[in-house]
C-alpha positions, 0 to 999 in steps of 0.5 A: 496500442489497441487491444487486438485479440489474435482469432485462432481455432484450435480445433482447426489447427489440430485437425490439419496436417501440418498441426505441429508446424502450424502450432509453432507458428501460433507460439511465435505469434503469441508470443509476439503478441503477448509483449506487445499487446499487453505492453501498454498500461490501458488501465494505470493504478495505485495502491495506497499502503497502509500505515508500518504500525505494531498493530499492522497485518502487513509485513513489510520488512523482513527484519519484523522488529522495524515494525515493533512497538517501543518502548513499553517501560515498567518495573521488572517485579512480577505484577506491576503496572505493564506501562509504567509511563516513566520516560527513559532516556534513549539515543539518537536511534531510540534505544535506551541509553541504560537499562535498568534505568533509575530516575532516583524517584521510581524504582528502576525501569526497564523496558519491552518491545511487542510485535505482532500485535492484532495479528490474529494469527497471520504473522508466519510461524516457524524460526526467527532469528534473534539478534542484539549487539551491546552488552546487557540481557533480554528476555523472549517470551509471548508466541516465542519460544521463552528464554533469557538471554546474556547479549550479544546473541545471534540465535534461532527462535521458534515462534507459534504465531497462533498463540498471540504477540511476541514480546521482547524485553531489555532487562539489562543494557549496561551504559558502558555498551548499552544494546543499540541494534535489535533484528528479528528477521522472519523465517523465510529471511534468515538466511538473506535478511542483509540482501532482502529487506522487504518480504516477498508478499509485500513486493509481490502484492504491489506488482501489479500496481504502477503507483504506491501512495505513501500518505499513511507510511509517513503519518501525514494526517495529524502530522507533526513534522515540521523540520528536517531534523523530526523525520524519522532516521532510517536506523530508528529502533522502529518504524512504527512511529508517530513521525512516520516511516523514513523517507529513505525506506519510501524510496528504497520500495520504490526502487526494489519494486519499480514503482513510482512514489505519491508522497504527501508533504507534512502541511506544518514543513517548512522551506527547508525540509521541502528542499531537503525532501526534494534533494533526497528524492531526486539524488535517491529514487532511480531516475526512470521513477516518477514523484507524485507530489501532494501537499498534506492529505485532504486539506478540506475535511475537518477531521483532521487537524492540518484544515484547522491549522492551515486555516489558521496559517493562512489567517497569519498572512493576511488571508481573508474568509470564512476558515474553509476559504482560508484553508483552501487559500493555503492549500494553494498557495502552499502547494506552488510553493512546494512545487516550486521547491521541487523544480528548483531542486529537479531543474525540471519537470519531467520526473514530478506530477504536481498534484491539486487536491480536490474534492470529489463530492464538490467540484465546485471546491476543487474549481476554487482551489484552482483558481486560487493557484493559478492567481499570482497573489498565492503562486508568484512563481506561476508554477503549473500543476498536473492533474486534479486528484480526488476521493471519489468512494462509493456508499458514503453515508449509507451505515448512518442512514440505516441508523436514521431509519432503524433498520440496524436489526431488520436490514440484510446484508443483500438490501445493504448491498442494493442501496450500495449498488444504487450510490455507484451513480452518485459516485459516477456524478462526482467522477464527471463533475470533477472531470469537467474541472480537469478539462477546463483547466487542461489538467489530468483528473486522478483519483488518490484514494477509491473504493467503497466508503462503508463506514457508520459515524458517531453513535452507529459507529459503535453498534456490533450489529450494524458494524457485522452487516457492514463488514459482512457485505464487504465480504460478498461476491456481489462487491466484485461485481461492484468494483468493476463496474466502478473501475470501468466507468473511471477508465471508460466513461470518465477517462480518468487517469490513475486510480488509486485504491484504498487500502492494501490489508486491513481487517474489517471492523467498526472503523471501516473495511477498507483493505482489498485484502483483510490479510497479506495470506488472503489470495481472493477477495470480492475486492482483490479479484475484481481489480485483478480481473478489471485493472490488471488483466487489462495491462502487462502481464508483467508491469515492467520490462524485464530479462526473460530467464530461460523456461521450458513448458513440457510437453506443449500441447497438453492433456492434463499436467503440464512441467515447467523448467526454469533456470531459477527457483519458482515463486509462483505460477499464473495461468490466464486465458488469451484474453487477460482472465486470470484461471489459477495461482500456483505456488512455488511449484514446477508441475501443475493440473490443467485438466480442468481447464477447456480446450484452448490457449492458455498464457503460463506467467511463471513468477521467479526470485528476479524476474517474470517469464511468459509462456503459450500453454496450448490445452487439448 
């Protein structure tokens, strides 16, 4: 539906006569207006999630020890090693069997969990809730509130965030009843962990979004796993794991936030954990949900271990070449097979968007991998595909180039940012080559990782001061005018189709700034408010349709505060203009200041614990 912007003065209709009546003609029409014009998705995105680490800054799960590092094992006496690096026996859900654990060669073990780590202070202070079954004894201490406890226990713990990780030790877990379940649920959660298994924040976040790419929750790169029985079971000690986040949490964010899933398959899977995968996602995830479907994580880059062993696959059936022609010959040939799985299982193809990886910096590649998938000798089932997904990053090589030339001490942040700006073109050509691939074979082009690429390789990696420019020019207003020219060239220009932005928090550092957010308690950055104000002010105000709870907006029109009453509690209040620009973010609040906010029409977005409610503003 076009974009139709209603041409209203409010000055004339305050003016008339009949200013009430005309008003609440306005307020019928806006509020027409508002679930119909904004009901179409102009502007389709994805975010991808960074990786459920110890070490991570976004807390997803509301029970934080699913995100713990375990187990670090070492010898109970005061100044021993803090990894003994003893290997303890667990059981099937990684909890150790007997604790302390005597192996008859090293003094008897025992063993802690860590949370929080590199958290730098942005994990929530206040109580958590401590909670271990079994027979044994832990002990807290760190950011927590120190103290021993004879299990089992259900007790609430202080916790100062400020003062580092929080550190959880087994010191006693008898065999007879060792300890098997350990939570430790987030301040906010205490009351309502067993209904509410992801936070807020993180389903708050990812609203807007139409797409989560869950290529780092399941560790794809230097993946492992390659039969059904390695994955990682859903009631596993953690989450945070080599084998990756269970399958079945992937599906339940999915179905708590409505949100489609991109899922990247282990390239070492066999037949059997991909029918398994299929059979699970298609019994599991809510049938209105669409499955992206992607073999492994870029194929071509020789960073990773899955293009050596692919290449080496491929040379085991016959395949001819240099190694990169046989990667990319398997990378065909496996990605119709699994496509083919998937149908198999499905028994159609209405939920699956099959996706071609390709490579933006050479359309070339990714015409190559198409052919090879479309030639009967790797895709005897002729399975179709669905779209082309690229990489196509801004900047890509400029940290490295500053090196070369010995600019790391002389260059400035604004010149960085000049010779970003410049690469933009060259990010737009490879939008465009790629485009042209798309085109020729009747399929979408999507991108599955975007946004800016500066990073230094190699020795500049490790220099502090080019790392500080680098970060610091990520943390520049100029970059949210940057993002949106980016954004508006892929939508405009290109006509591509789902933009996937890498990646949701993570701090700046010398291994790249790719988060649009640093931390989950960052409400603005350069990166962040330009998607806002190019993507998602572009499409719904609410991503989904939702039941309107009940809301009253007193008194309507309004000179400086405005009172909102509504039937549930308040999380958040959004102000945007007519137009779709966001003016201000309120929390959990039922009276707000506009007096700041010109004369106008104004649409109040009134975020509540189940649903989304909108509201005509009219501001004198």
């Amino acid at each position: 539906m076009p974009f139709y912007k209603p041409q209203i003065s409010f000055a004339s209709v305050t003016k008339s006569t009949n200013a009430m009546i005309l008003r609440k003609i306005i307020i019928s029409f806006l509020l027409i207006y508002t679930y119909t014009c904004y009901s179409q998705i102009q502007r389709e995105s994805g975010i991808n999630l960074i990786g459920v680490n110890y070490y991570s800054i976004e807390y997803v799960f509301t029970d934080a020890f699913k995100q713990s590092r375990a187990w670090v094992v070492h010898e109970p006496a005061p100044g021993s090693v803090w990894n003994s690096g003893v290997e303890i026996p667990v059981d099937e859900n990684g909890y150790p069997t007997v604790i302390p654990f005597d192996n008859g060669i090293d003094p008897p073990q025992i063993a802690r969990a860590i949370l929080f780590t590199d958290s730098n202070g942005h994990n929530p202070s206040g109580t958590y809730r401590l909670i271990v079954s079994g027979s044994g004894q832990v002990r807290v201490w760190g950011a927590a509130t120190e103290a021993v406890y004879t299990t089992p226990i259900d007790v609430l713990i202080p916790v100062d965030a400020t003062h580092g990780r929080v550190f959880i030790e087994i010191e006693e877990s008898l065999q007879a009843n060792p300890i098997t379940d350990i939570k430790f649920i987030l301040p906010e959660y205490v009351d309502n962990y067993q209904t509410e298994q992801f936070t807020t924040e993180i389903l708050d976040f990812i609203e807007d979004f139409q797409t989560i790419r869950f290529m780092d929750w399941s560790e794809t790169n230097f993946s492992e796993n390659e039969i059904w029985s390695e994955r990682t079971p859903k009631n596993n000690v953690t989450q945070a794991v080599e084998a990756g986040v269970a399958w079945e949490y992937v599906i339940d964010l999915c179905n708590t936030a409505q949100k489609n899933a991109w899922i990247n398959i282990p390239h070492r899977a066999d037949d059997n954990y991909i029918s398994e995968l299929a059979t699970l996602f298609r019994d599991s995830l809510n049938p209105n949900l669409k499955i992206y479907i992607e073999y492994s994580n870029e194929l071509w880059n020789a960073t990773f271990t899955q293009y050596n062993e692919t290449a080496v696959f491929a040379e085991n059936l016959g395949y001819t070449g240099t190694q990169w022609e046989r990667a990319r010959k398997y990378t065909a040939k496996r990605s119709a097979d699994i496509f083919h799985s998937f149908e198999t299982v499905f028994q159609n193809n209405d939920r699956l968007i099959k996706v071609i990886p390709g490579r933006a910096s050479n359309g070339n590649v990714t015409n190559e991998i198409i052919g090879y998938f479309n030639d009967p000798f790797y895709n005897p089932n002729q399975v179709t595909a669905d779209a082309i997904a690229i990489a196509p990053y801004f900047g890509n090589g400029i940290g490295n180039t500053i090196g070369n030339n010995g600019q790391i001490n002389t260059i400035t942040v604004s010149e960085i940012l000049d010779l970003l700006e410049n690469e933009l073109a060259t990010a737009y050509d490879r939008m465009d080559q790629n485009k042209a691939v798309a085109n020729t074979h009747n399929l979408e082009l999507i991108a599955y990782e975007a946004g800016q690429h500066l990073v230094a390789q190699g020795t500049y990696q490790q220099n502090d001061i080019l790392t500080a420019k680098l970060t610091q020019a990520n943390r520049d207003p100029r970059m949210e005018g940057m993002y949106c020219q980016y954004i508006n060239y892929w939508y405009e220009t290109t006509q591509g189709g789902v933009l996937s932005f890498f990646s949701s928090h993570q701090p700046y550092g010398r291994f790249g700034s790719w988060g649009i957010k640093e931390y989950m308690d960052e409400e603005h950055t350069p990166k962040y408010d330009a998607i806002t104000d190019c993507v998602f002010n572009h499409n719904t105000l609410s991503t989904e349709s939702k039941t309107k709870a009940a809301i009253s907006v007193f008194p309507n029109p309004i000179i400086n505060t405005v009172n909102i009453d509504t039937l549930e509690k308040i999380k958040l209040l959004d102000v945007y203009t007519i137009e779709g620009k966001k003016m201000m973010t309120v929390k959990s609040t039922n009276k707000i200041d506009v007096a700041h906010l010109p004369s106008g029409i104004y649409i109040l977005k009134a975020h509540t614990e189940t649903t989304s409610i909108n509201n005509v503003l009219i501001k004198k």
